[in-house]
C-alpha atoms as one frame of an Amber mdcrd trajectory, in Angstrom:
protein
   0.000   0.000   0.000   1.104   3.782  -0.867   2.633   5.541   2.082  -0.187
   8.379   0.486  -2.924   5.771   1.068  -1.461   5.259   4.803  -1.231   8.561
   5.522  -2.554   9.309   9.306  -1.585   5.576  10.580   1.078   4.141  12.200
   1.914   0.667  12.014   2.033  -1.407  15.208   2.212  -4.752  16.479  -0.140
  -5.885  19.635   0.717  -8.828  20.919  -2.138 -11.128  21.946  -2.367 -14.653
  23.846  -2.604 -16.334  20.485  -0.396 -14.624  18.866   1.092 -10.929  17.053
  -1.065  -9.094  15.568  -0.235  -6.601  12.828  -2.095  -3.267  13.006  -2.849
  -0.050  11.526  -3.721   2.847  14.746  -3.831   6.279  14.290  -6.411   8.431
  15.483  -7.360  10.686  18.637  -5.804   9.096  21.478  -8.218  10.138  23.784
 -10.674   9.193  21.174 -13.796   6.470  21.350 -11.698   3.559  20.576 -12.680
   1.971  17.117 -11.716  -1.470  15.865 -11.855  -2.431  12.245 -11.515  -6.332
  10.892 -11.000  -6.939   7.156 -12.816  -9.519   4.789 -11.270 -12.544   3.112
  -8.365 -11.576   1.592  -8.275  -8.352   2.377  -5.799  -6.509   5.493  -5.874
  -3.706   7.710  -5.066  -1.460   4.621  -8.306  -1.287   3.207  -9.484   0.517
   5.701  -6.685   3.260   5.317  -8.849   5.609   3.173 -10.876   6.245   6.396
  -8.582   7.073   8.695  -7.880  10.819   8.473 -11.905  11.383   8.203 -12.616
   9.403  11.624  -9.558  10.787  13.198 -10.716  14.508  12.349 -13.743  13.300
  14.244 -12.261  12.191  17.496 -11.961   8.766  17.422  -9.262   6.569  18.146
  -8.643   3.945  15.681  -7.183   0.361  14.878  -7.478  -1.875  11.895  -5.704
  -5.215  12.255  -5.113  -8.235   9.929  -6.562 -11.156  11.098  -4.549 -14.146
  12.201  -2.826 -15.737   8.978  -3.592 -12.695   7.081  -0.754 -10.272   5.595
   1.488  -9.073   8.522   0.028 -11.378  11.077   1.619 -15.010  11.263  -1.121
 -17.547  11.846  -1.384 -21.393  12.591  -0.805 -24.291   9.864  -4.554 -26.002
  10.689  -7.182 -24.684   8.474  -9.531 -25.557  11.095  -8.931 -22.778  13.225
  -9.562 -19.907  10.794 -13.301 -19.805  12.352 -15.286 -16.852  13.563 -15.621
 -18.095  16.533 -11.715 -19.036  17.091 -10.879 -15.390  15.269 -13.380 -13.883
  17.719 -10.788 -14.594  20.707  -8.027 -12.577  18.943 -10.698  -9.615  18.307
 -11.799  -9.896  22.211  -7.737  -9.680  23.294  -7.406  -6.731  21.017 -10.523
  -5.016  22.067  -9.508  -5.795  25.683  -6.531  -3.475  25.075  -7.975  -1.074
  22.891 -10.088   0.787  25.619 -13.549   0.422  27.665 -16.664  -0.552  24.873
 -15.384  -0.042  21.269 -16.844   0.651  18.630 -16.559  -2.945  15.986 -16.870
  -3.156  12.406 -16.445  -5.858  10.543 -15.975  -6.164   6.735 -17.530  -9.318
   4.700 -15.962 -12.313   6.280 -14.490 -10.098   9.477 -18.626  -8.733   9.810
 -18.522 -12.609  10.519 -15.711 -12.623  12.957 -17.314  -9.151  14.456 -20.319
 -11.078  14.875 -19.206 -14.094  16.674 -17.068 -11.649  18.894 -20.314  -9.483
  19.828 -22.029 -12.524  20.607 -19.387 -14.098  22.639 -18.860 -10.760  24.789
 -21.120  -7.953  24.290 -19.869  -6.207  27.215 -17.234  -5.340  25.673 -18.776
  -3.803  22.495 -19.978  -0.273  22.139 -21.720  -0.679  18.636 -21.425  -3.085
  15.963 -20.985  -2.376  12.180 -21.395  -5.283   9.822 -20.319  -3.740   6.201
 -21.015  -5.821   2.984 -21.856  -8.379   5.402 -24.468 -10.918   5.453 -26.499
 -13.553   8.218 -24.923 -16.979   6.913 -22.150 -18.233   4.797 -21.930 -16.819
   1.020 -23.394 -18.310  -1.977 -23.667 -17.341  -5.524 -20.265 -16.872  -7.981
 -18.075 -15.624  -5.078 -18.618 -19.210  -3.305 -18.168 -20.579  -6.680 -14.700
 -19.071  -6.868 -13.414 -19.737  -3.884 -14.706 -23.993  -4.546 -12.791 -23.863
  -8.023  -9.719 -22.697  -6.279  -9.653 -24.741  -3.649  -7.652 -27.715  -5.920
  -5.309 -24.717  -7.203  -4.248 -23.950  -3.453  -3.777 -27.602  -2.720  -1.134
 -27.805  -6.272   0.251 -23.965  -6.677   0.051 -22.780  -3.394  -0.565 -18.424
  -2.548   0.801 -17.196  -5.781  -1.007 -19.967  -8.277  -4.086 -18.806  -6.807
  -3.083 -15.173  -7.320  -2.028 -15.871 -10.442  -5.288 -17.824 -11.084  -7.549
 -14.904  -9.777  -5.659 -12.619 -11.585  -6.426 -13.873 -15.079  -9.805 -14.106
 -14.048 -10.608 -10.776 -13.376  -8.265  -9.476 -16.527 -10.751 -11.636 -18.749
 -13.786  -9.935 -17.481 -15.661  -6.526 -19.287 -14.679  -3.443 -17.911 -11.445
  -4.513 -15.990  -9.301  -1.824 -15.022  -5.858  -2.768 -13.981  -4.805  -0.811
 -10.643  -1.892   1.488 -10.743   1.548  -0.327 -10.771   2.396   0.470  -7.077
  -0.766  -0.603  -5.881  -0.746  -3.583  -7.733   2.457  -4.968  -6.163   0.876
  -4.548  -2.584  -1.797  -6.695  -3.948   0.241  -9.324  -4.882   2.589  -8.910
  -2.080  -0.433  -9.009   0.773  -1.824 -12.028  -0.868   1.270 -14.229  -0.785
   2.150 -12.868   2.455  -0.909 -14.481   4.005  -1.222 -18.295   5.583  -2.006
 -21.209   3.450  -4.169 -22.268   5.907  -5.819 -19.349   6.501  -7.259 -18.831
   3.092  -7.943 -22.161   2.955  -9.722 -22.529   6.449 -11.477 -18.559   6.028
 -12.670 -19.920   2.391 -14.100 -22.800   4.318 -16.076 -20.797   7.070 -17.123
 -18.619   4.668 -19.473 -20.570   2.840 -20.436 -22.599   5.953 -20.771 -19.999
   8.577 -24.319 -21.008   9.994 -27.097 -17.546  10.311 -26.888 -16.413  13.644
 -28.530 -13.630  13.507 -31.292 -14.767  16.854 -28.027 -15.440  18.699 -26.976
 -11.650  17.732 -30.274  -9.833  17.966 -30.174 -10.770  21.652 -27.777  -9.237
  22.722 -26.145  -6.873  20.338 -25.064  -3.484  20.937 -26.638  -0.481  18.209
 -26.039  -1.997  14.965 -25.939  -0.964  11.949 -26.099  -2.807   8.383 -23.757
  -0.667   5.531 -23.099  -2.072   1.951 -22.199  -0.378  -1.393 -25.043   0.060
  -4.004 -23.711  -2.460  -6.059 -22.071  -5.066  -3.803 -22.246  -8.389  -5.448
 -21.533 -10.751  -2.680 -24.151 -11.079  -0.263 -27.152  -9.109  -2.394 -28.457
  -6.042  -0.697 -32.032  -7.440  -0.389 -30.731 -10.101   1.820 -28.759  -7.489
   4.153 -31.662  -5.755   4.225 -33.471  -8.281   5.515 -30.781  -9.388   8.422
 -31.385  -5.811   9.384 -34.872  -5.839   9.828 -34.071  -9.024  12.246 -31.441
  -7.244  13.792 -33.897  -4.022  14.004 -30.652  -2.449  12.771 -30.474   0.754
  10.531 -29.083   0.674   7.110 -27.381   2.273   5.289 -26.541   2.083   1.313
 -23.422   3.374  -0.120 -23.187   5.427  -3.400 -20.934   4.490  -5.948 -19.290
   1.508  -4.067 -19.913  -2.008  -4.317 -18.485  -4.840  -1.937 -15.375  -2.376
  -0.320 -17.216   0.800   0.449 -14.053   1.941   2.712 -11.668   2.222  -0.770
 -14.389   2.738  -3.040 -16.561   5.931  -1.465 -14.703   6.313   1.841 -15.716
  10.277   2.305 -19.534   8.503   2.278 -18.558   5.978   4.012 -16.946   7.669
   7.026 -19.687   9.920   7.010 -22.034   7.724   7.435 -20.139   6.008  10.068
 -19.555   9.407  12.291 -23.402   9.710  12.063 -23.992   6.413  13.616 -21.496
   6.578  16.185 -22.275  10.324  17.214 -25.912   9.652  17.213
């Protein structure tokens, strides 16, 4: 990632009893303490776009990668790459973080935030579950993850990089992302645990709806996607907020990573919450 794109964070290790964990923090010290989890795939970084807009508004921020992901090492058993498992790291971080903070989890990590919320809701201020949904994907984005599965298991990281690459080159409308960019993409991927994208891929399309588990005891809530995300559809977040008797929010010109795509919008919308 672009020191540009980083601007306002620091990076940080916090160690935890399973483990390092690589984070992002930047923010108002003395700041409501905010912690951010990324999806599958994804790292602390895409969440860098919001930093200097929820700073400016007093809060105090950390975005971490998730065990096995990027920057933070991770175990060799796919089998531990659950929410529920992940949820202890989140709790340790939180823990250390400051009194009740503020949670939001992105696509897989709204899963993680989820299972964390529901495990501990003491600890939990609010909960934001972007481009989230109530149960394991479906659709082409569980297809994907299914056909790659065998290309893991023969190529390893970069095969499947390599694999997903060509994919998305070969569809309409594909625009490639600046060089420098680019080579943090590749470079996060590969970083990351074998395990861990084979394990997340795993819970991802299993992960059971527990959203009658979280409706009883969440904290505020509130349900955020981008107009056009295309992983869990919006009618079906919709819905899992009217369960959750959660607000929503929909995101203008953003799809499935509302934080890089229309971050202005998205902090905004995010200040609102909080504040109110």
């Amino acid at each position: 990632m672009t020191a540009q794109l980083c601007a306002g964070a620091e990076s940080v290790v916090l160690e935890t009893d399973d483990g390092p964990v690589a984070a992002l923090r930047g923010g108002e010290p003395g700041g409501q303490p905010v912690l951010l989890l990324p999806g599958y795939t994804g790292s602390k970084e895409d969440f860098a776009p919001l930093f200097a807009p929820l700073a400016q508004a007093g809060f105090a921020l950390a975005a971490i990668d998730l065990p096995g992901q990027f920057e933070s090492p991770g175990p060799s058993d796919p089998a531990v790459y659950t929410p529920d498992e992940l949820a202890r790291t989140v709790q340790d971080v939180a823990g250390q973080l400051g009194n009740r903070v503020h949670l939001v989890g992105h696509s897989f990590g709204g899963l993680v935030a989820r299972a964390a919320v529901i495990a501990a809701p003491e600890r939990y201020r609010s909960l934001v579950l972007m481009c989230s949904g109530p149960a394991g994907i479906g659709g082409a984005r569980a297809d994907t993850i299914e056909r790659l599965t065998p290309v893991l298991a023969a190529s390893g990281l970069a095969g499947v990089y390599a694999a997903t690459l060509a994919a998305s080159r070969a569809q309409a409308g594909y625009v490639a992302p600046p060089p420098p960019l680019a080579a943090f993409l590749e470079r996060r991927f590969v970083a990351g645990v074998p395990a861990m994208l084979q394990g997340m891929g795993r819970a991802l399309r299993s992960e059971p709806d527990r959203v009658a588990e979280l409706a009883a005891v969440a904290p505020p809530t509130l349900v955020l996607f981008g107009a056009d995300d295309d992983a869990w559809p919006p009618d079906v977040q919709r819905e899992m907020a009217a369960r959750l008797d959660a607000p929503v929010v929909v995101v203008p010109d953003a799809a499935h990573s509302p934080a890089v795509e229309n971050p202005a919008e998205t902090a905004r919308a995010l200040v609102e919450f909080w504040q109110g």
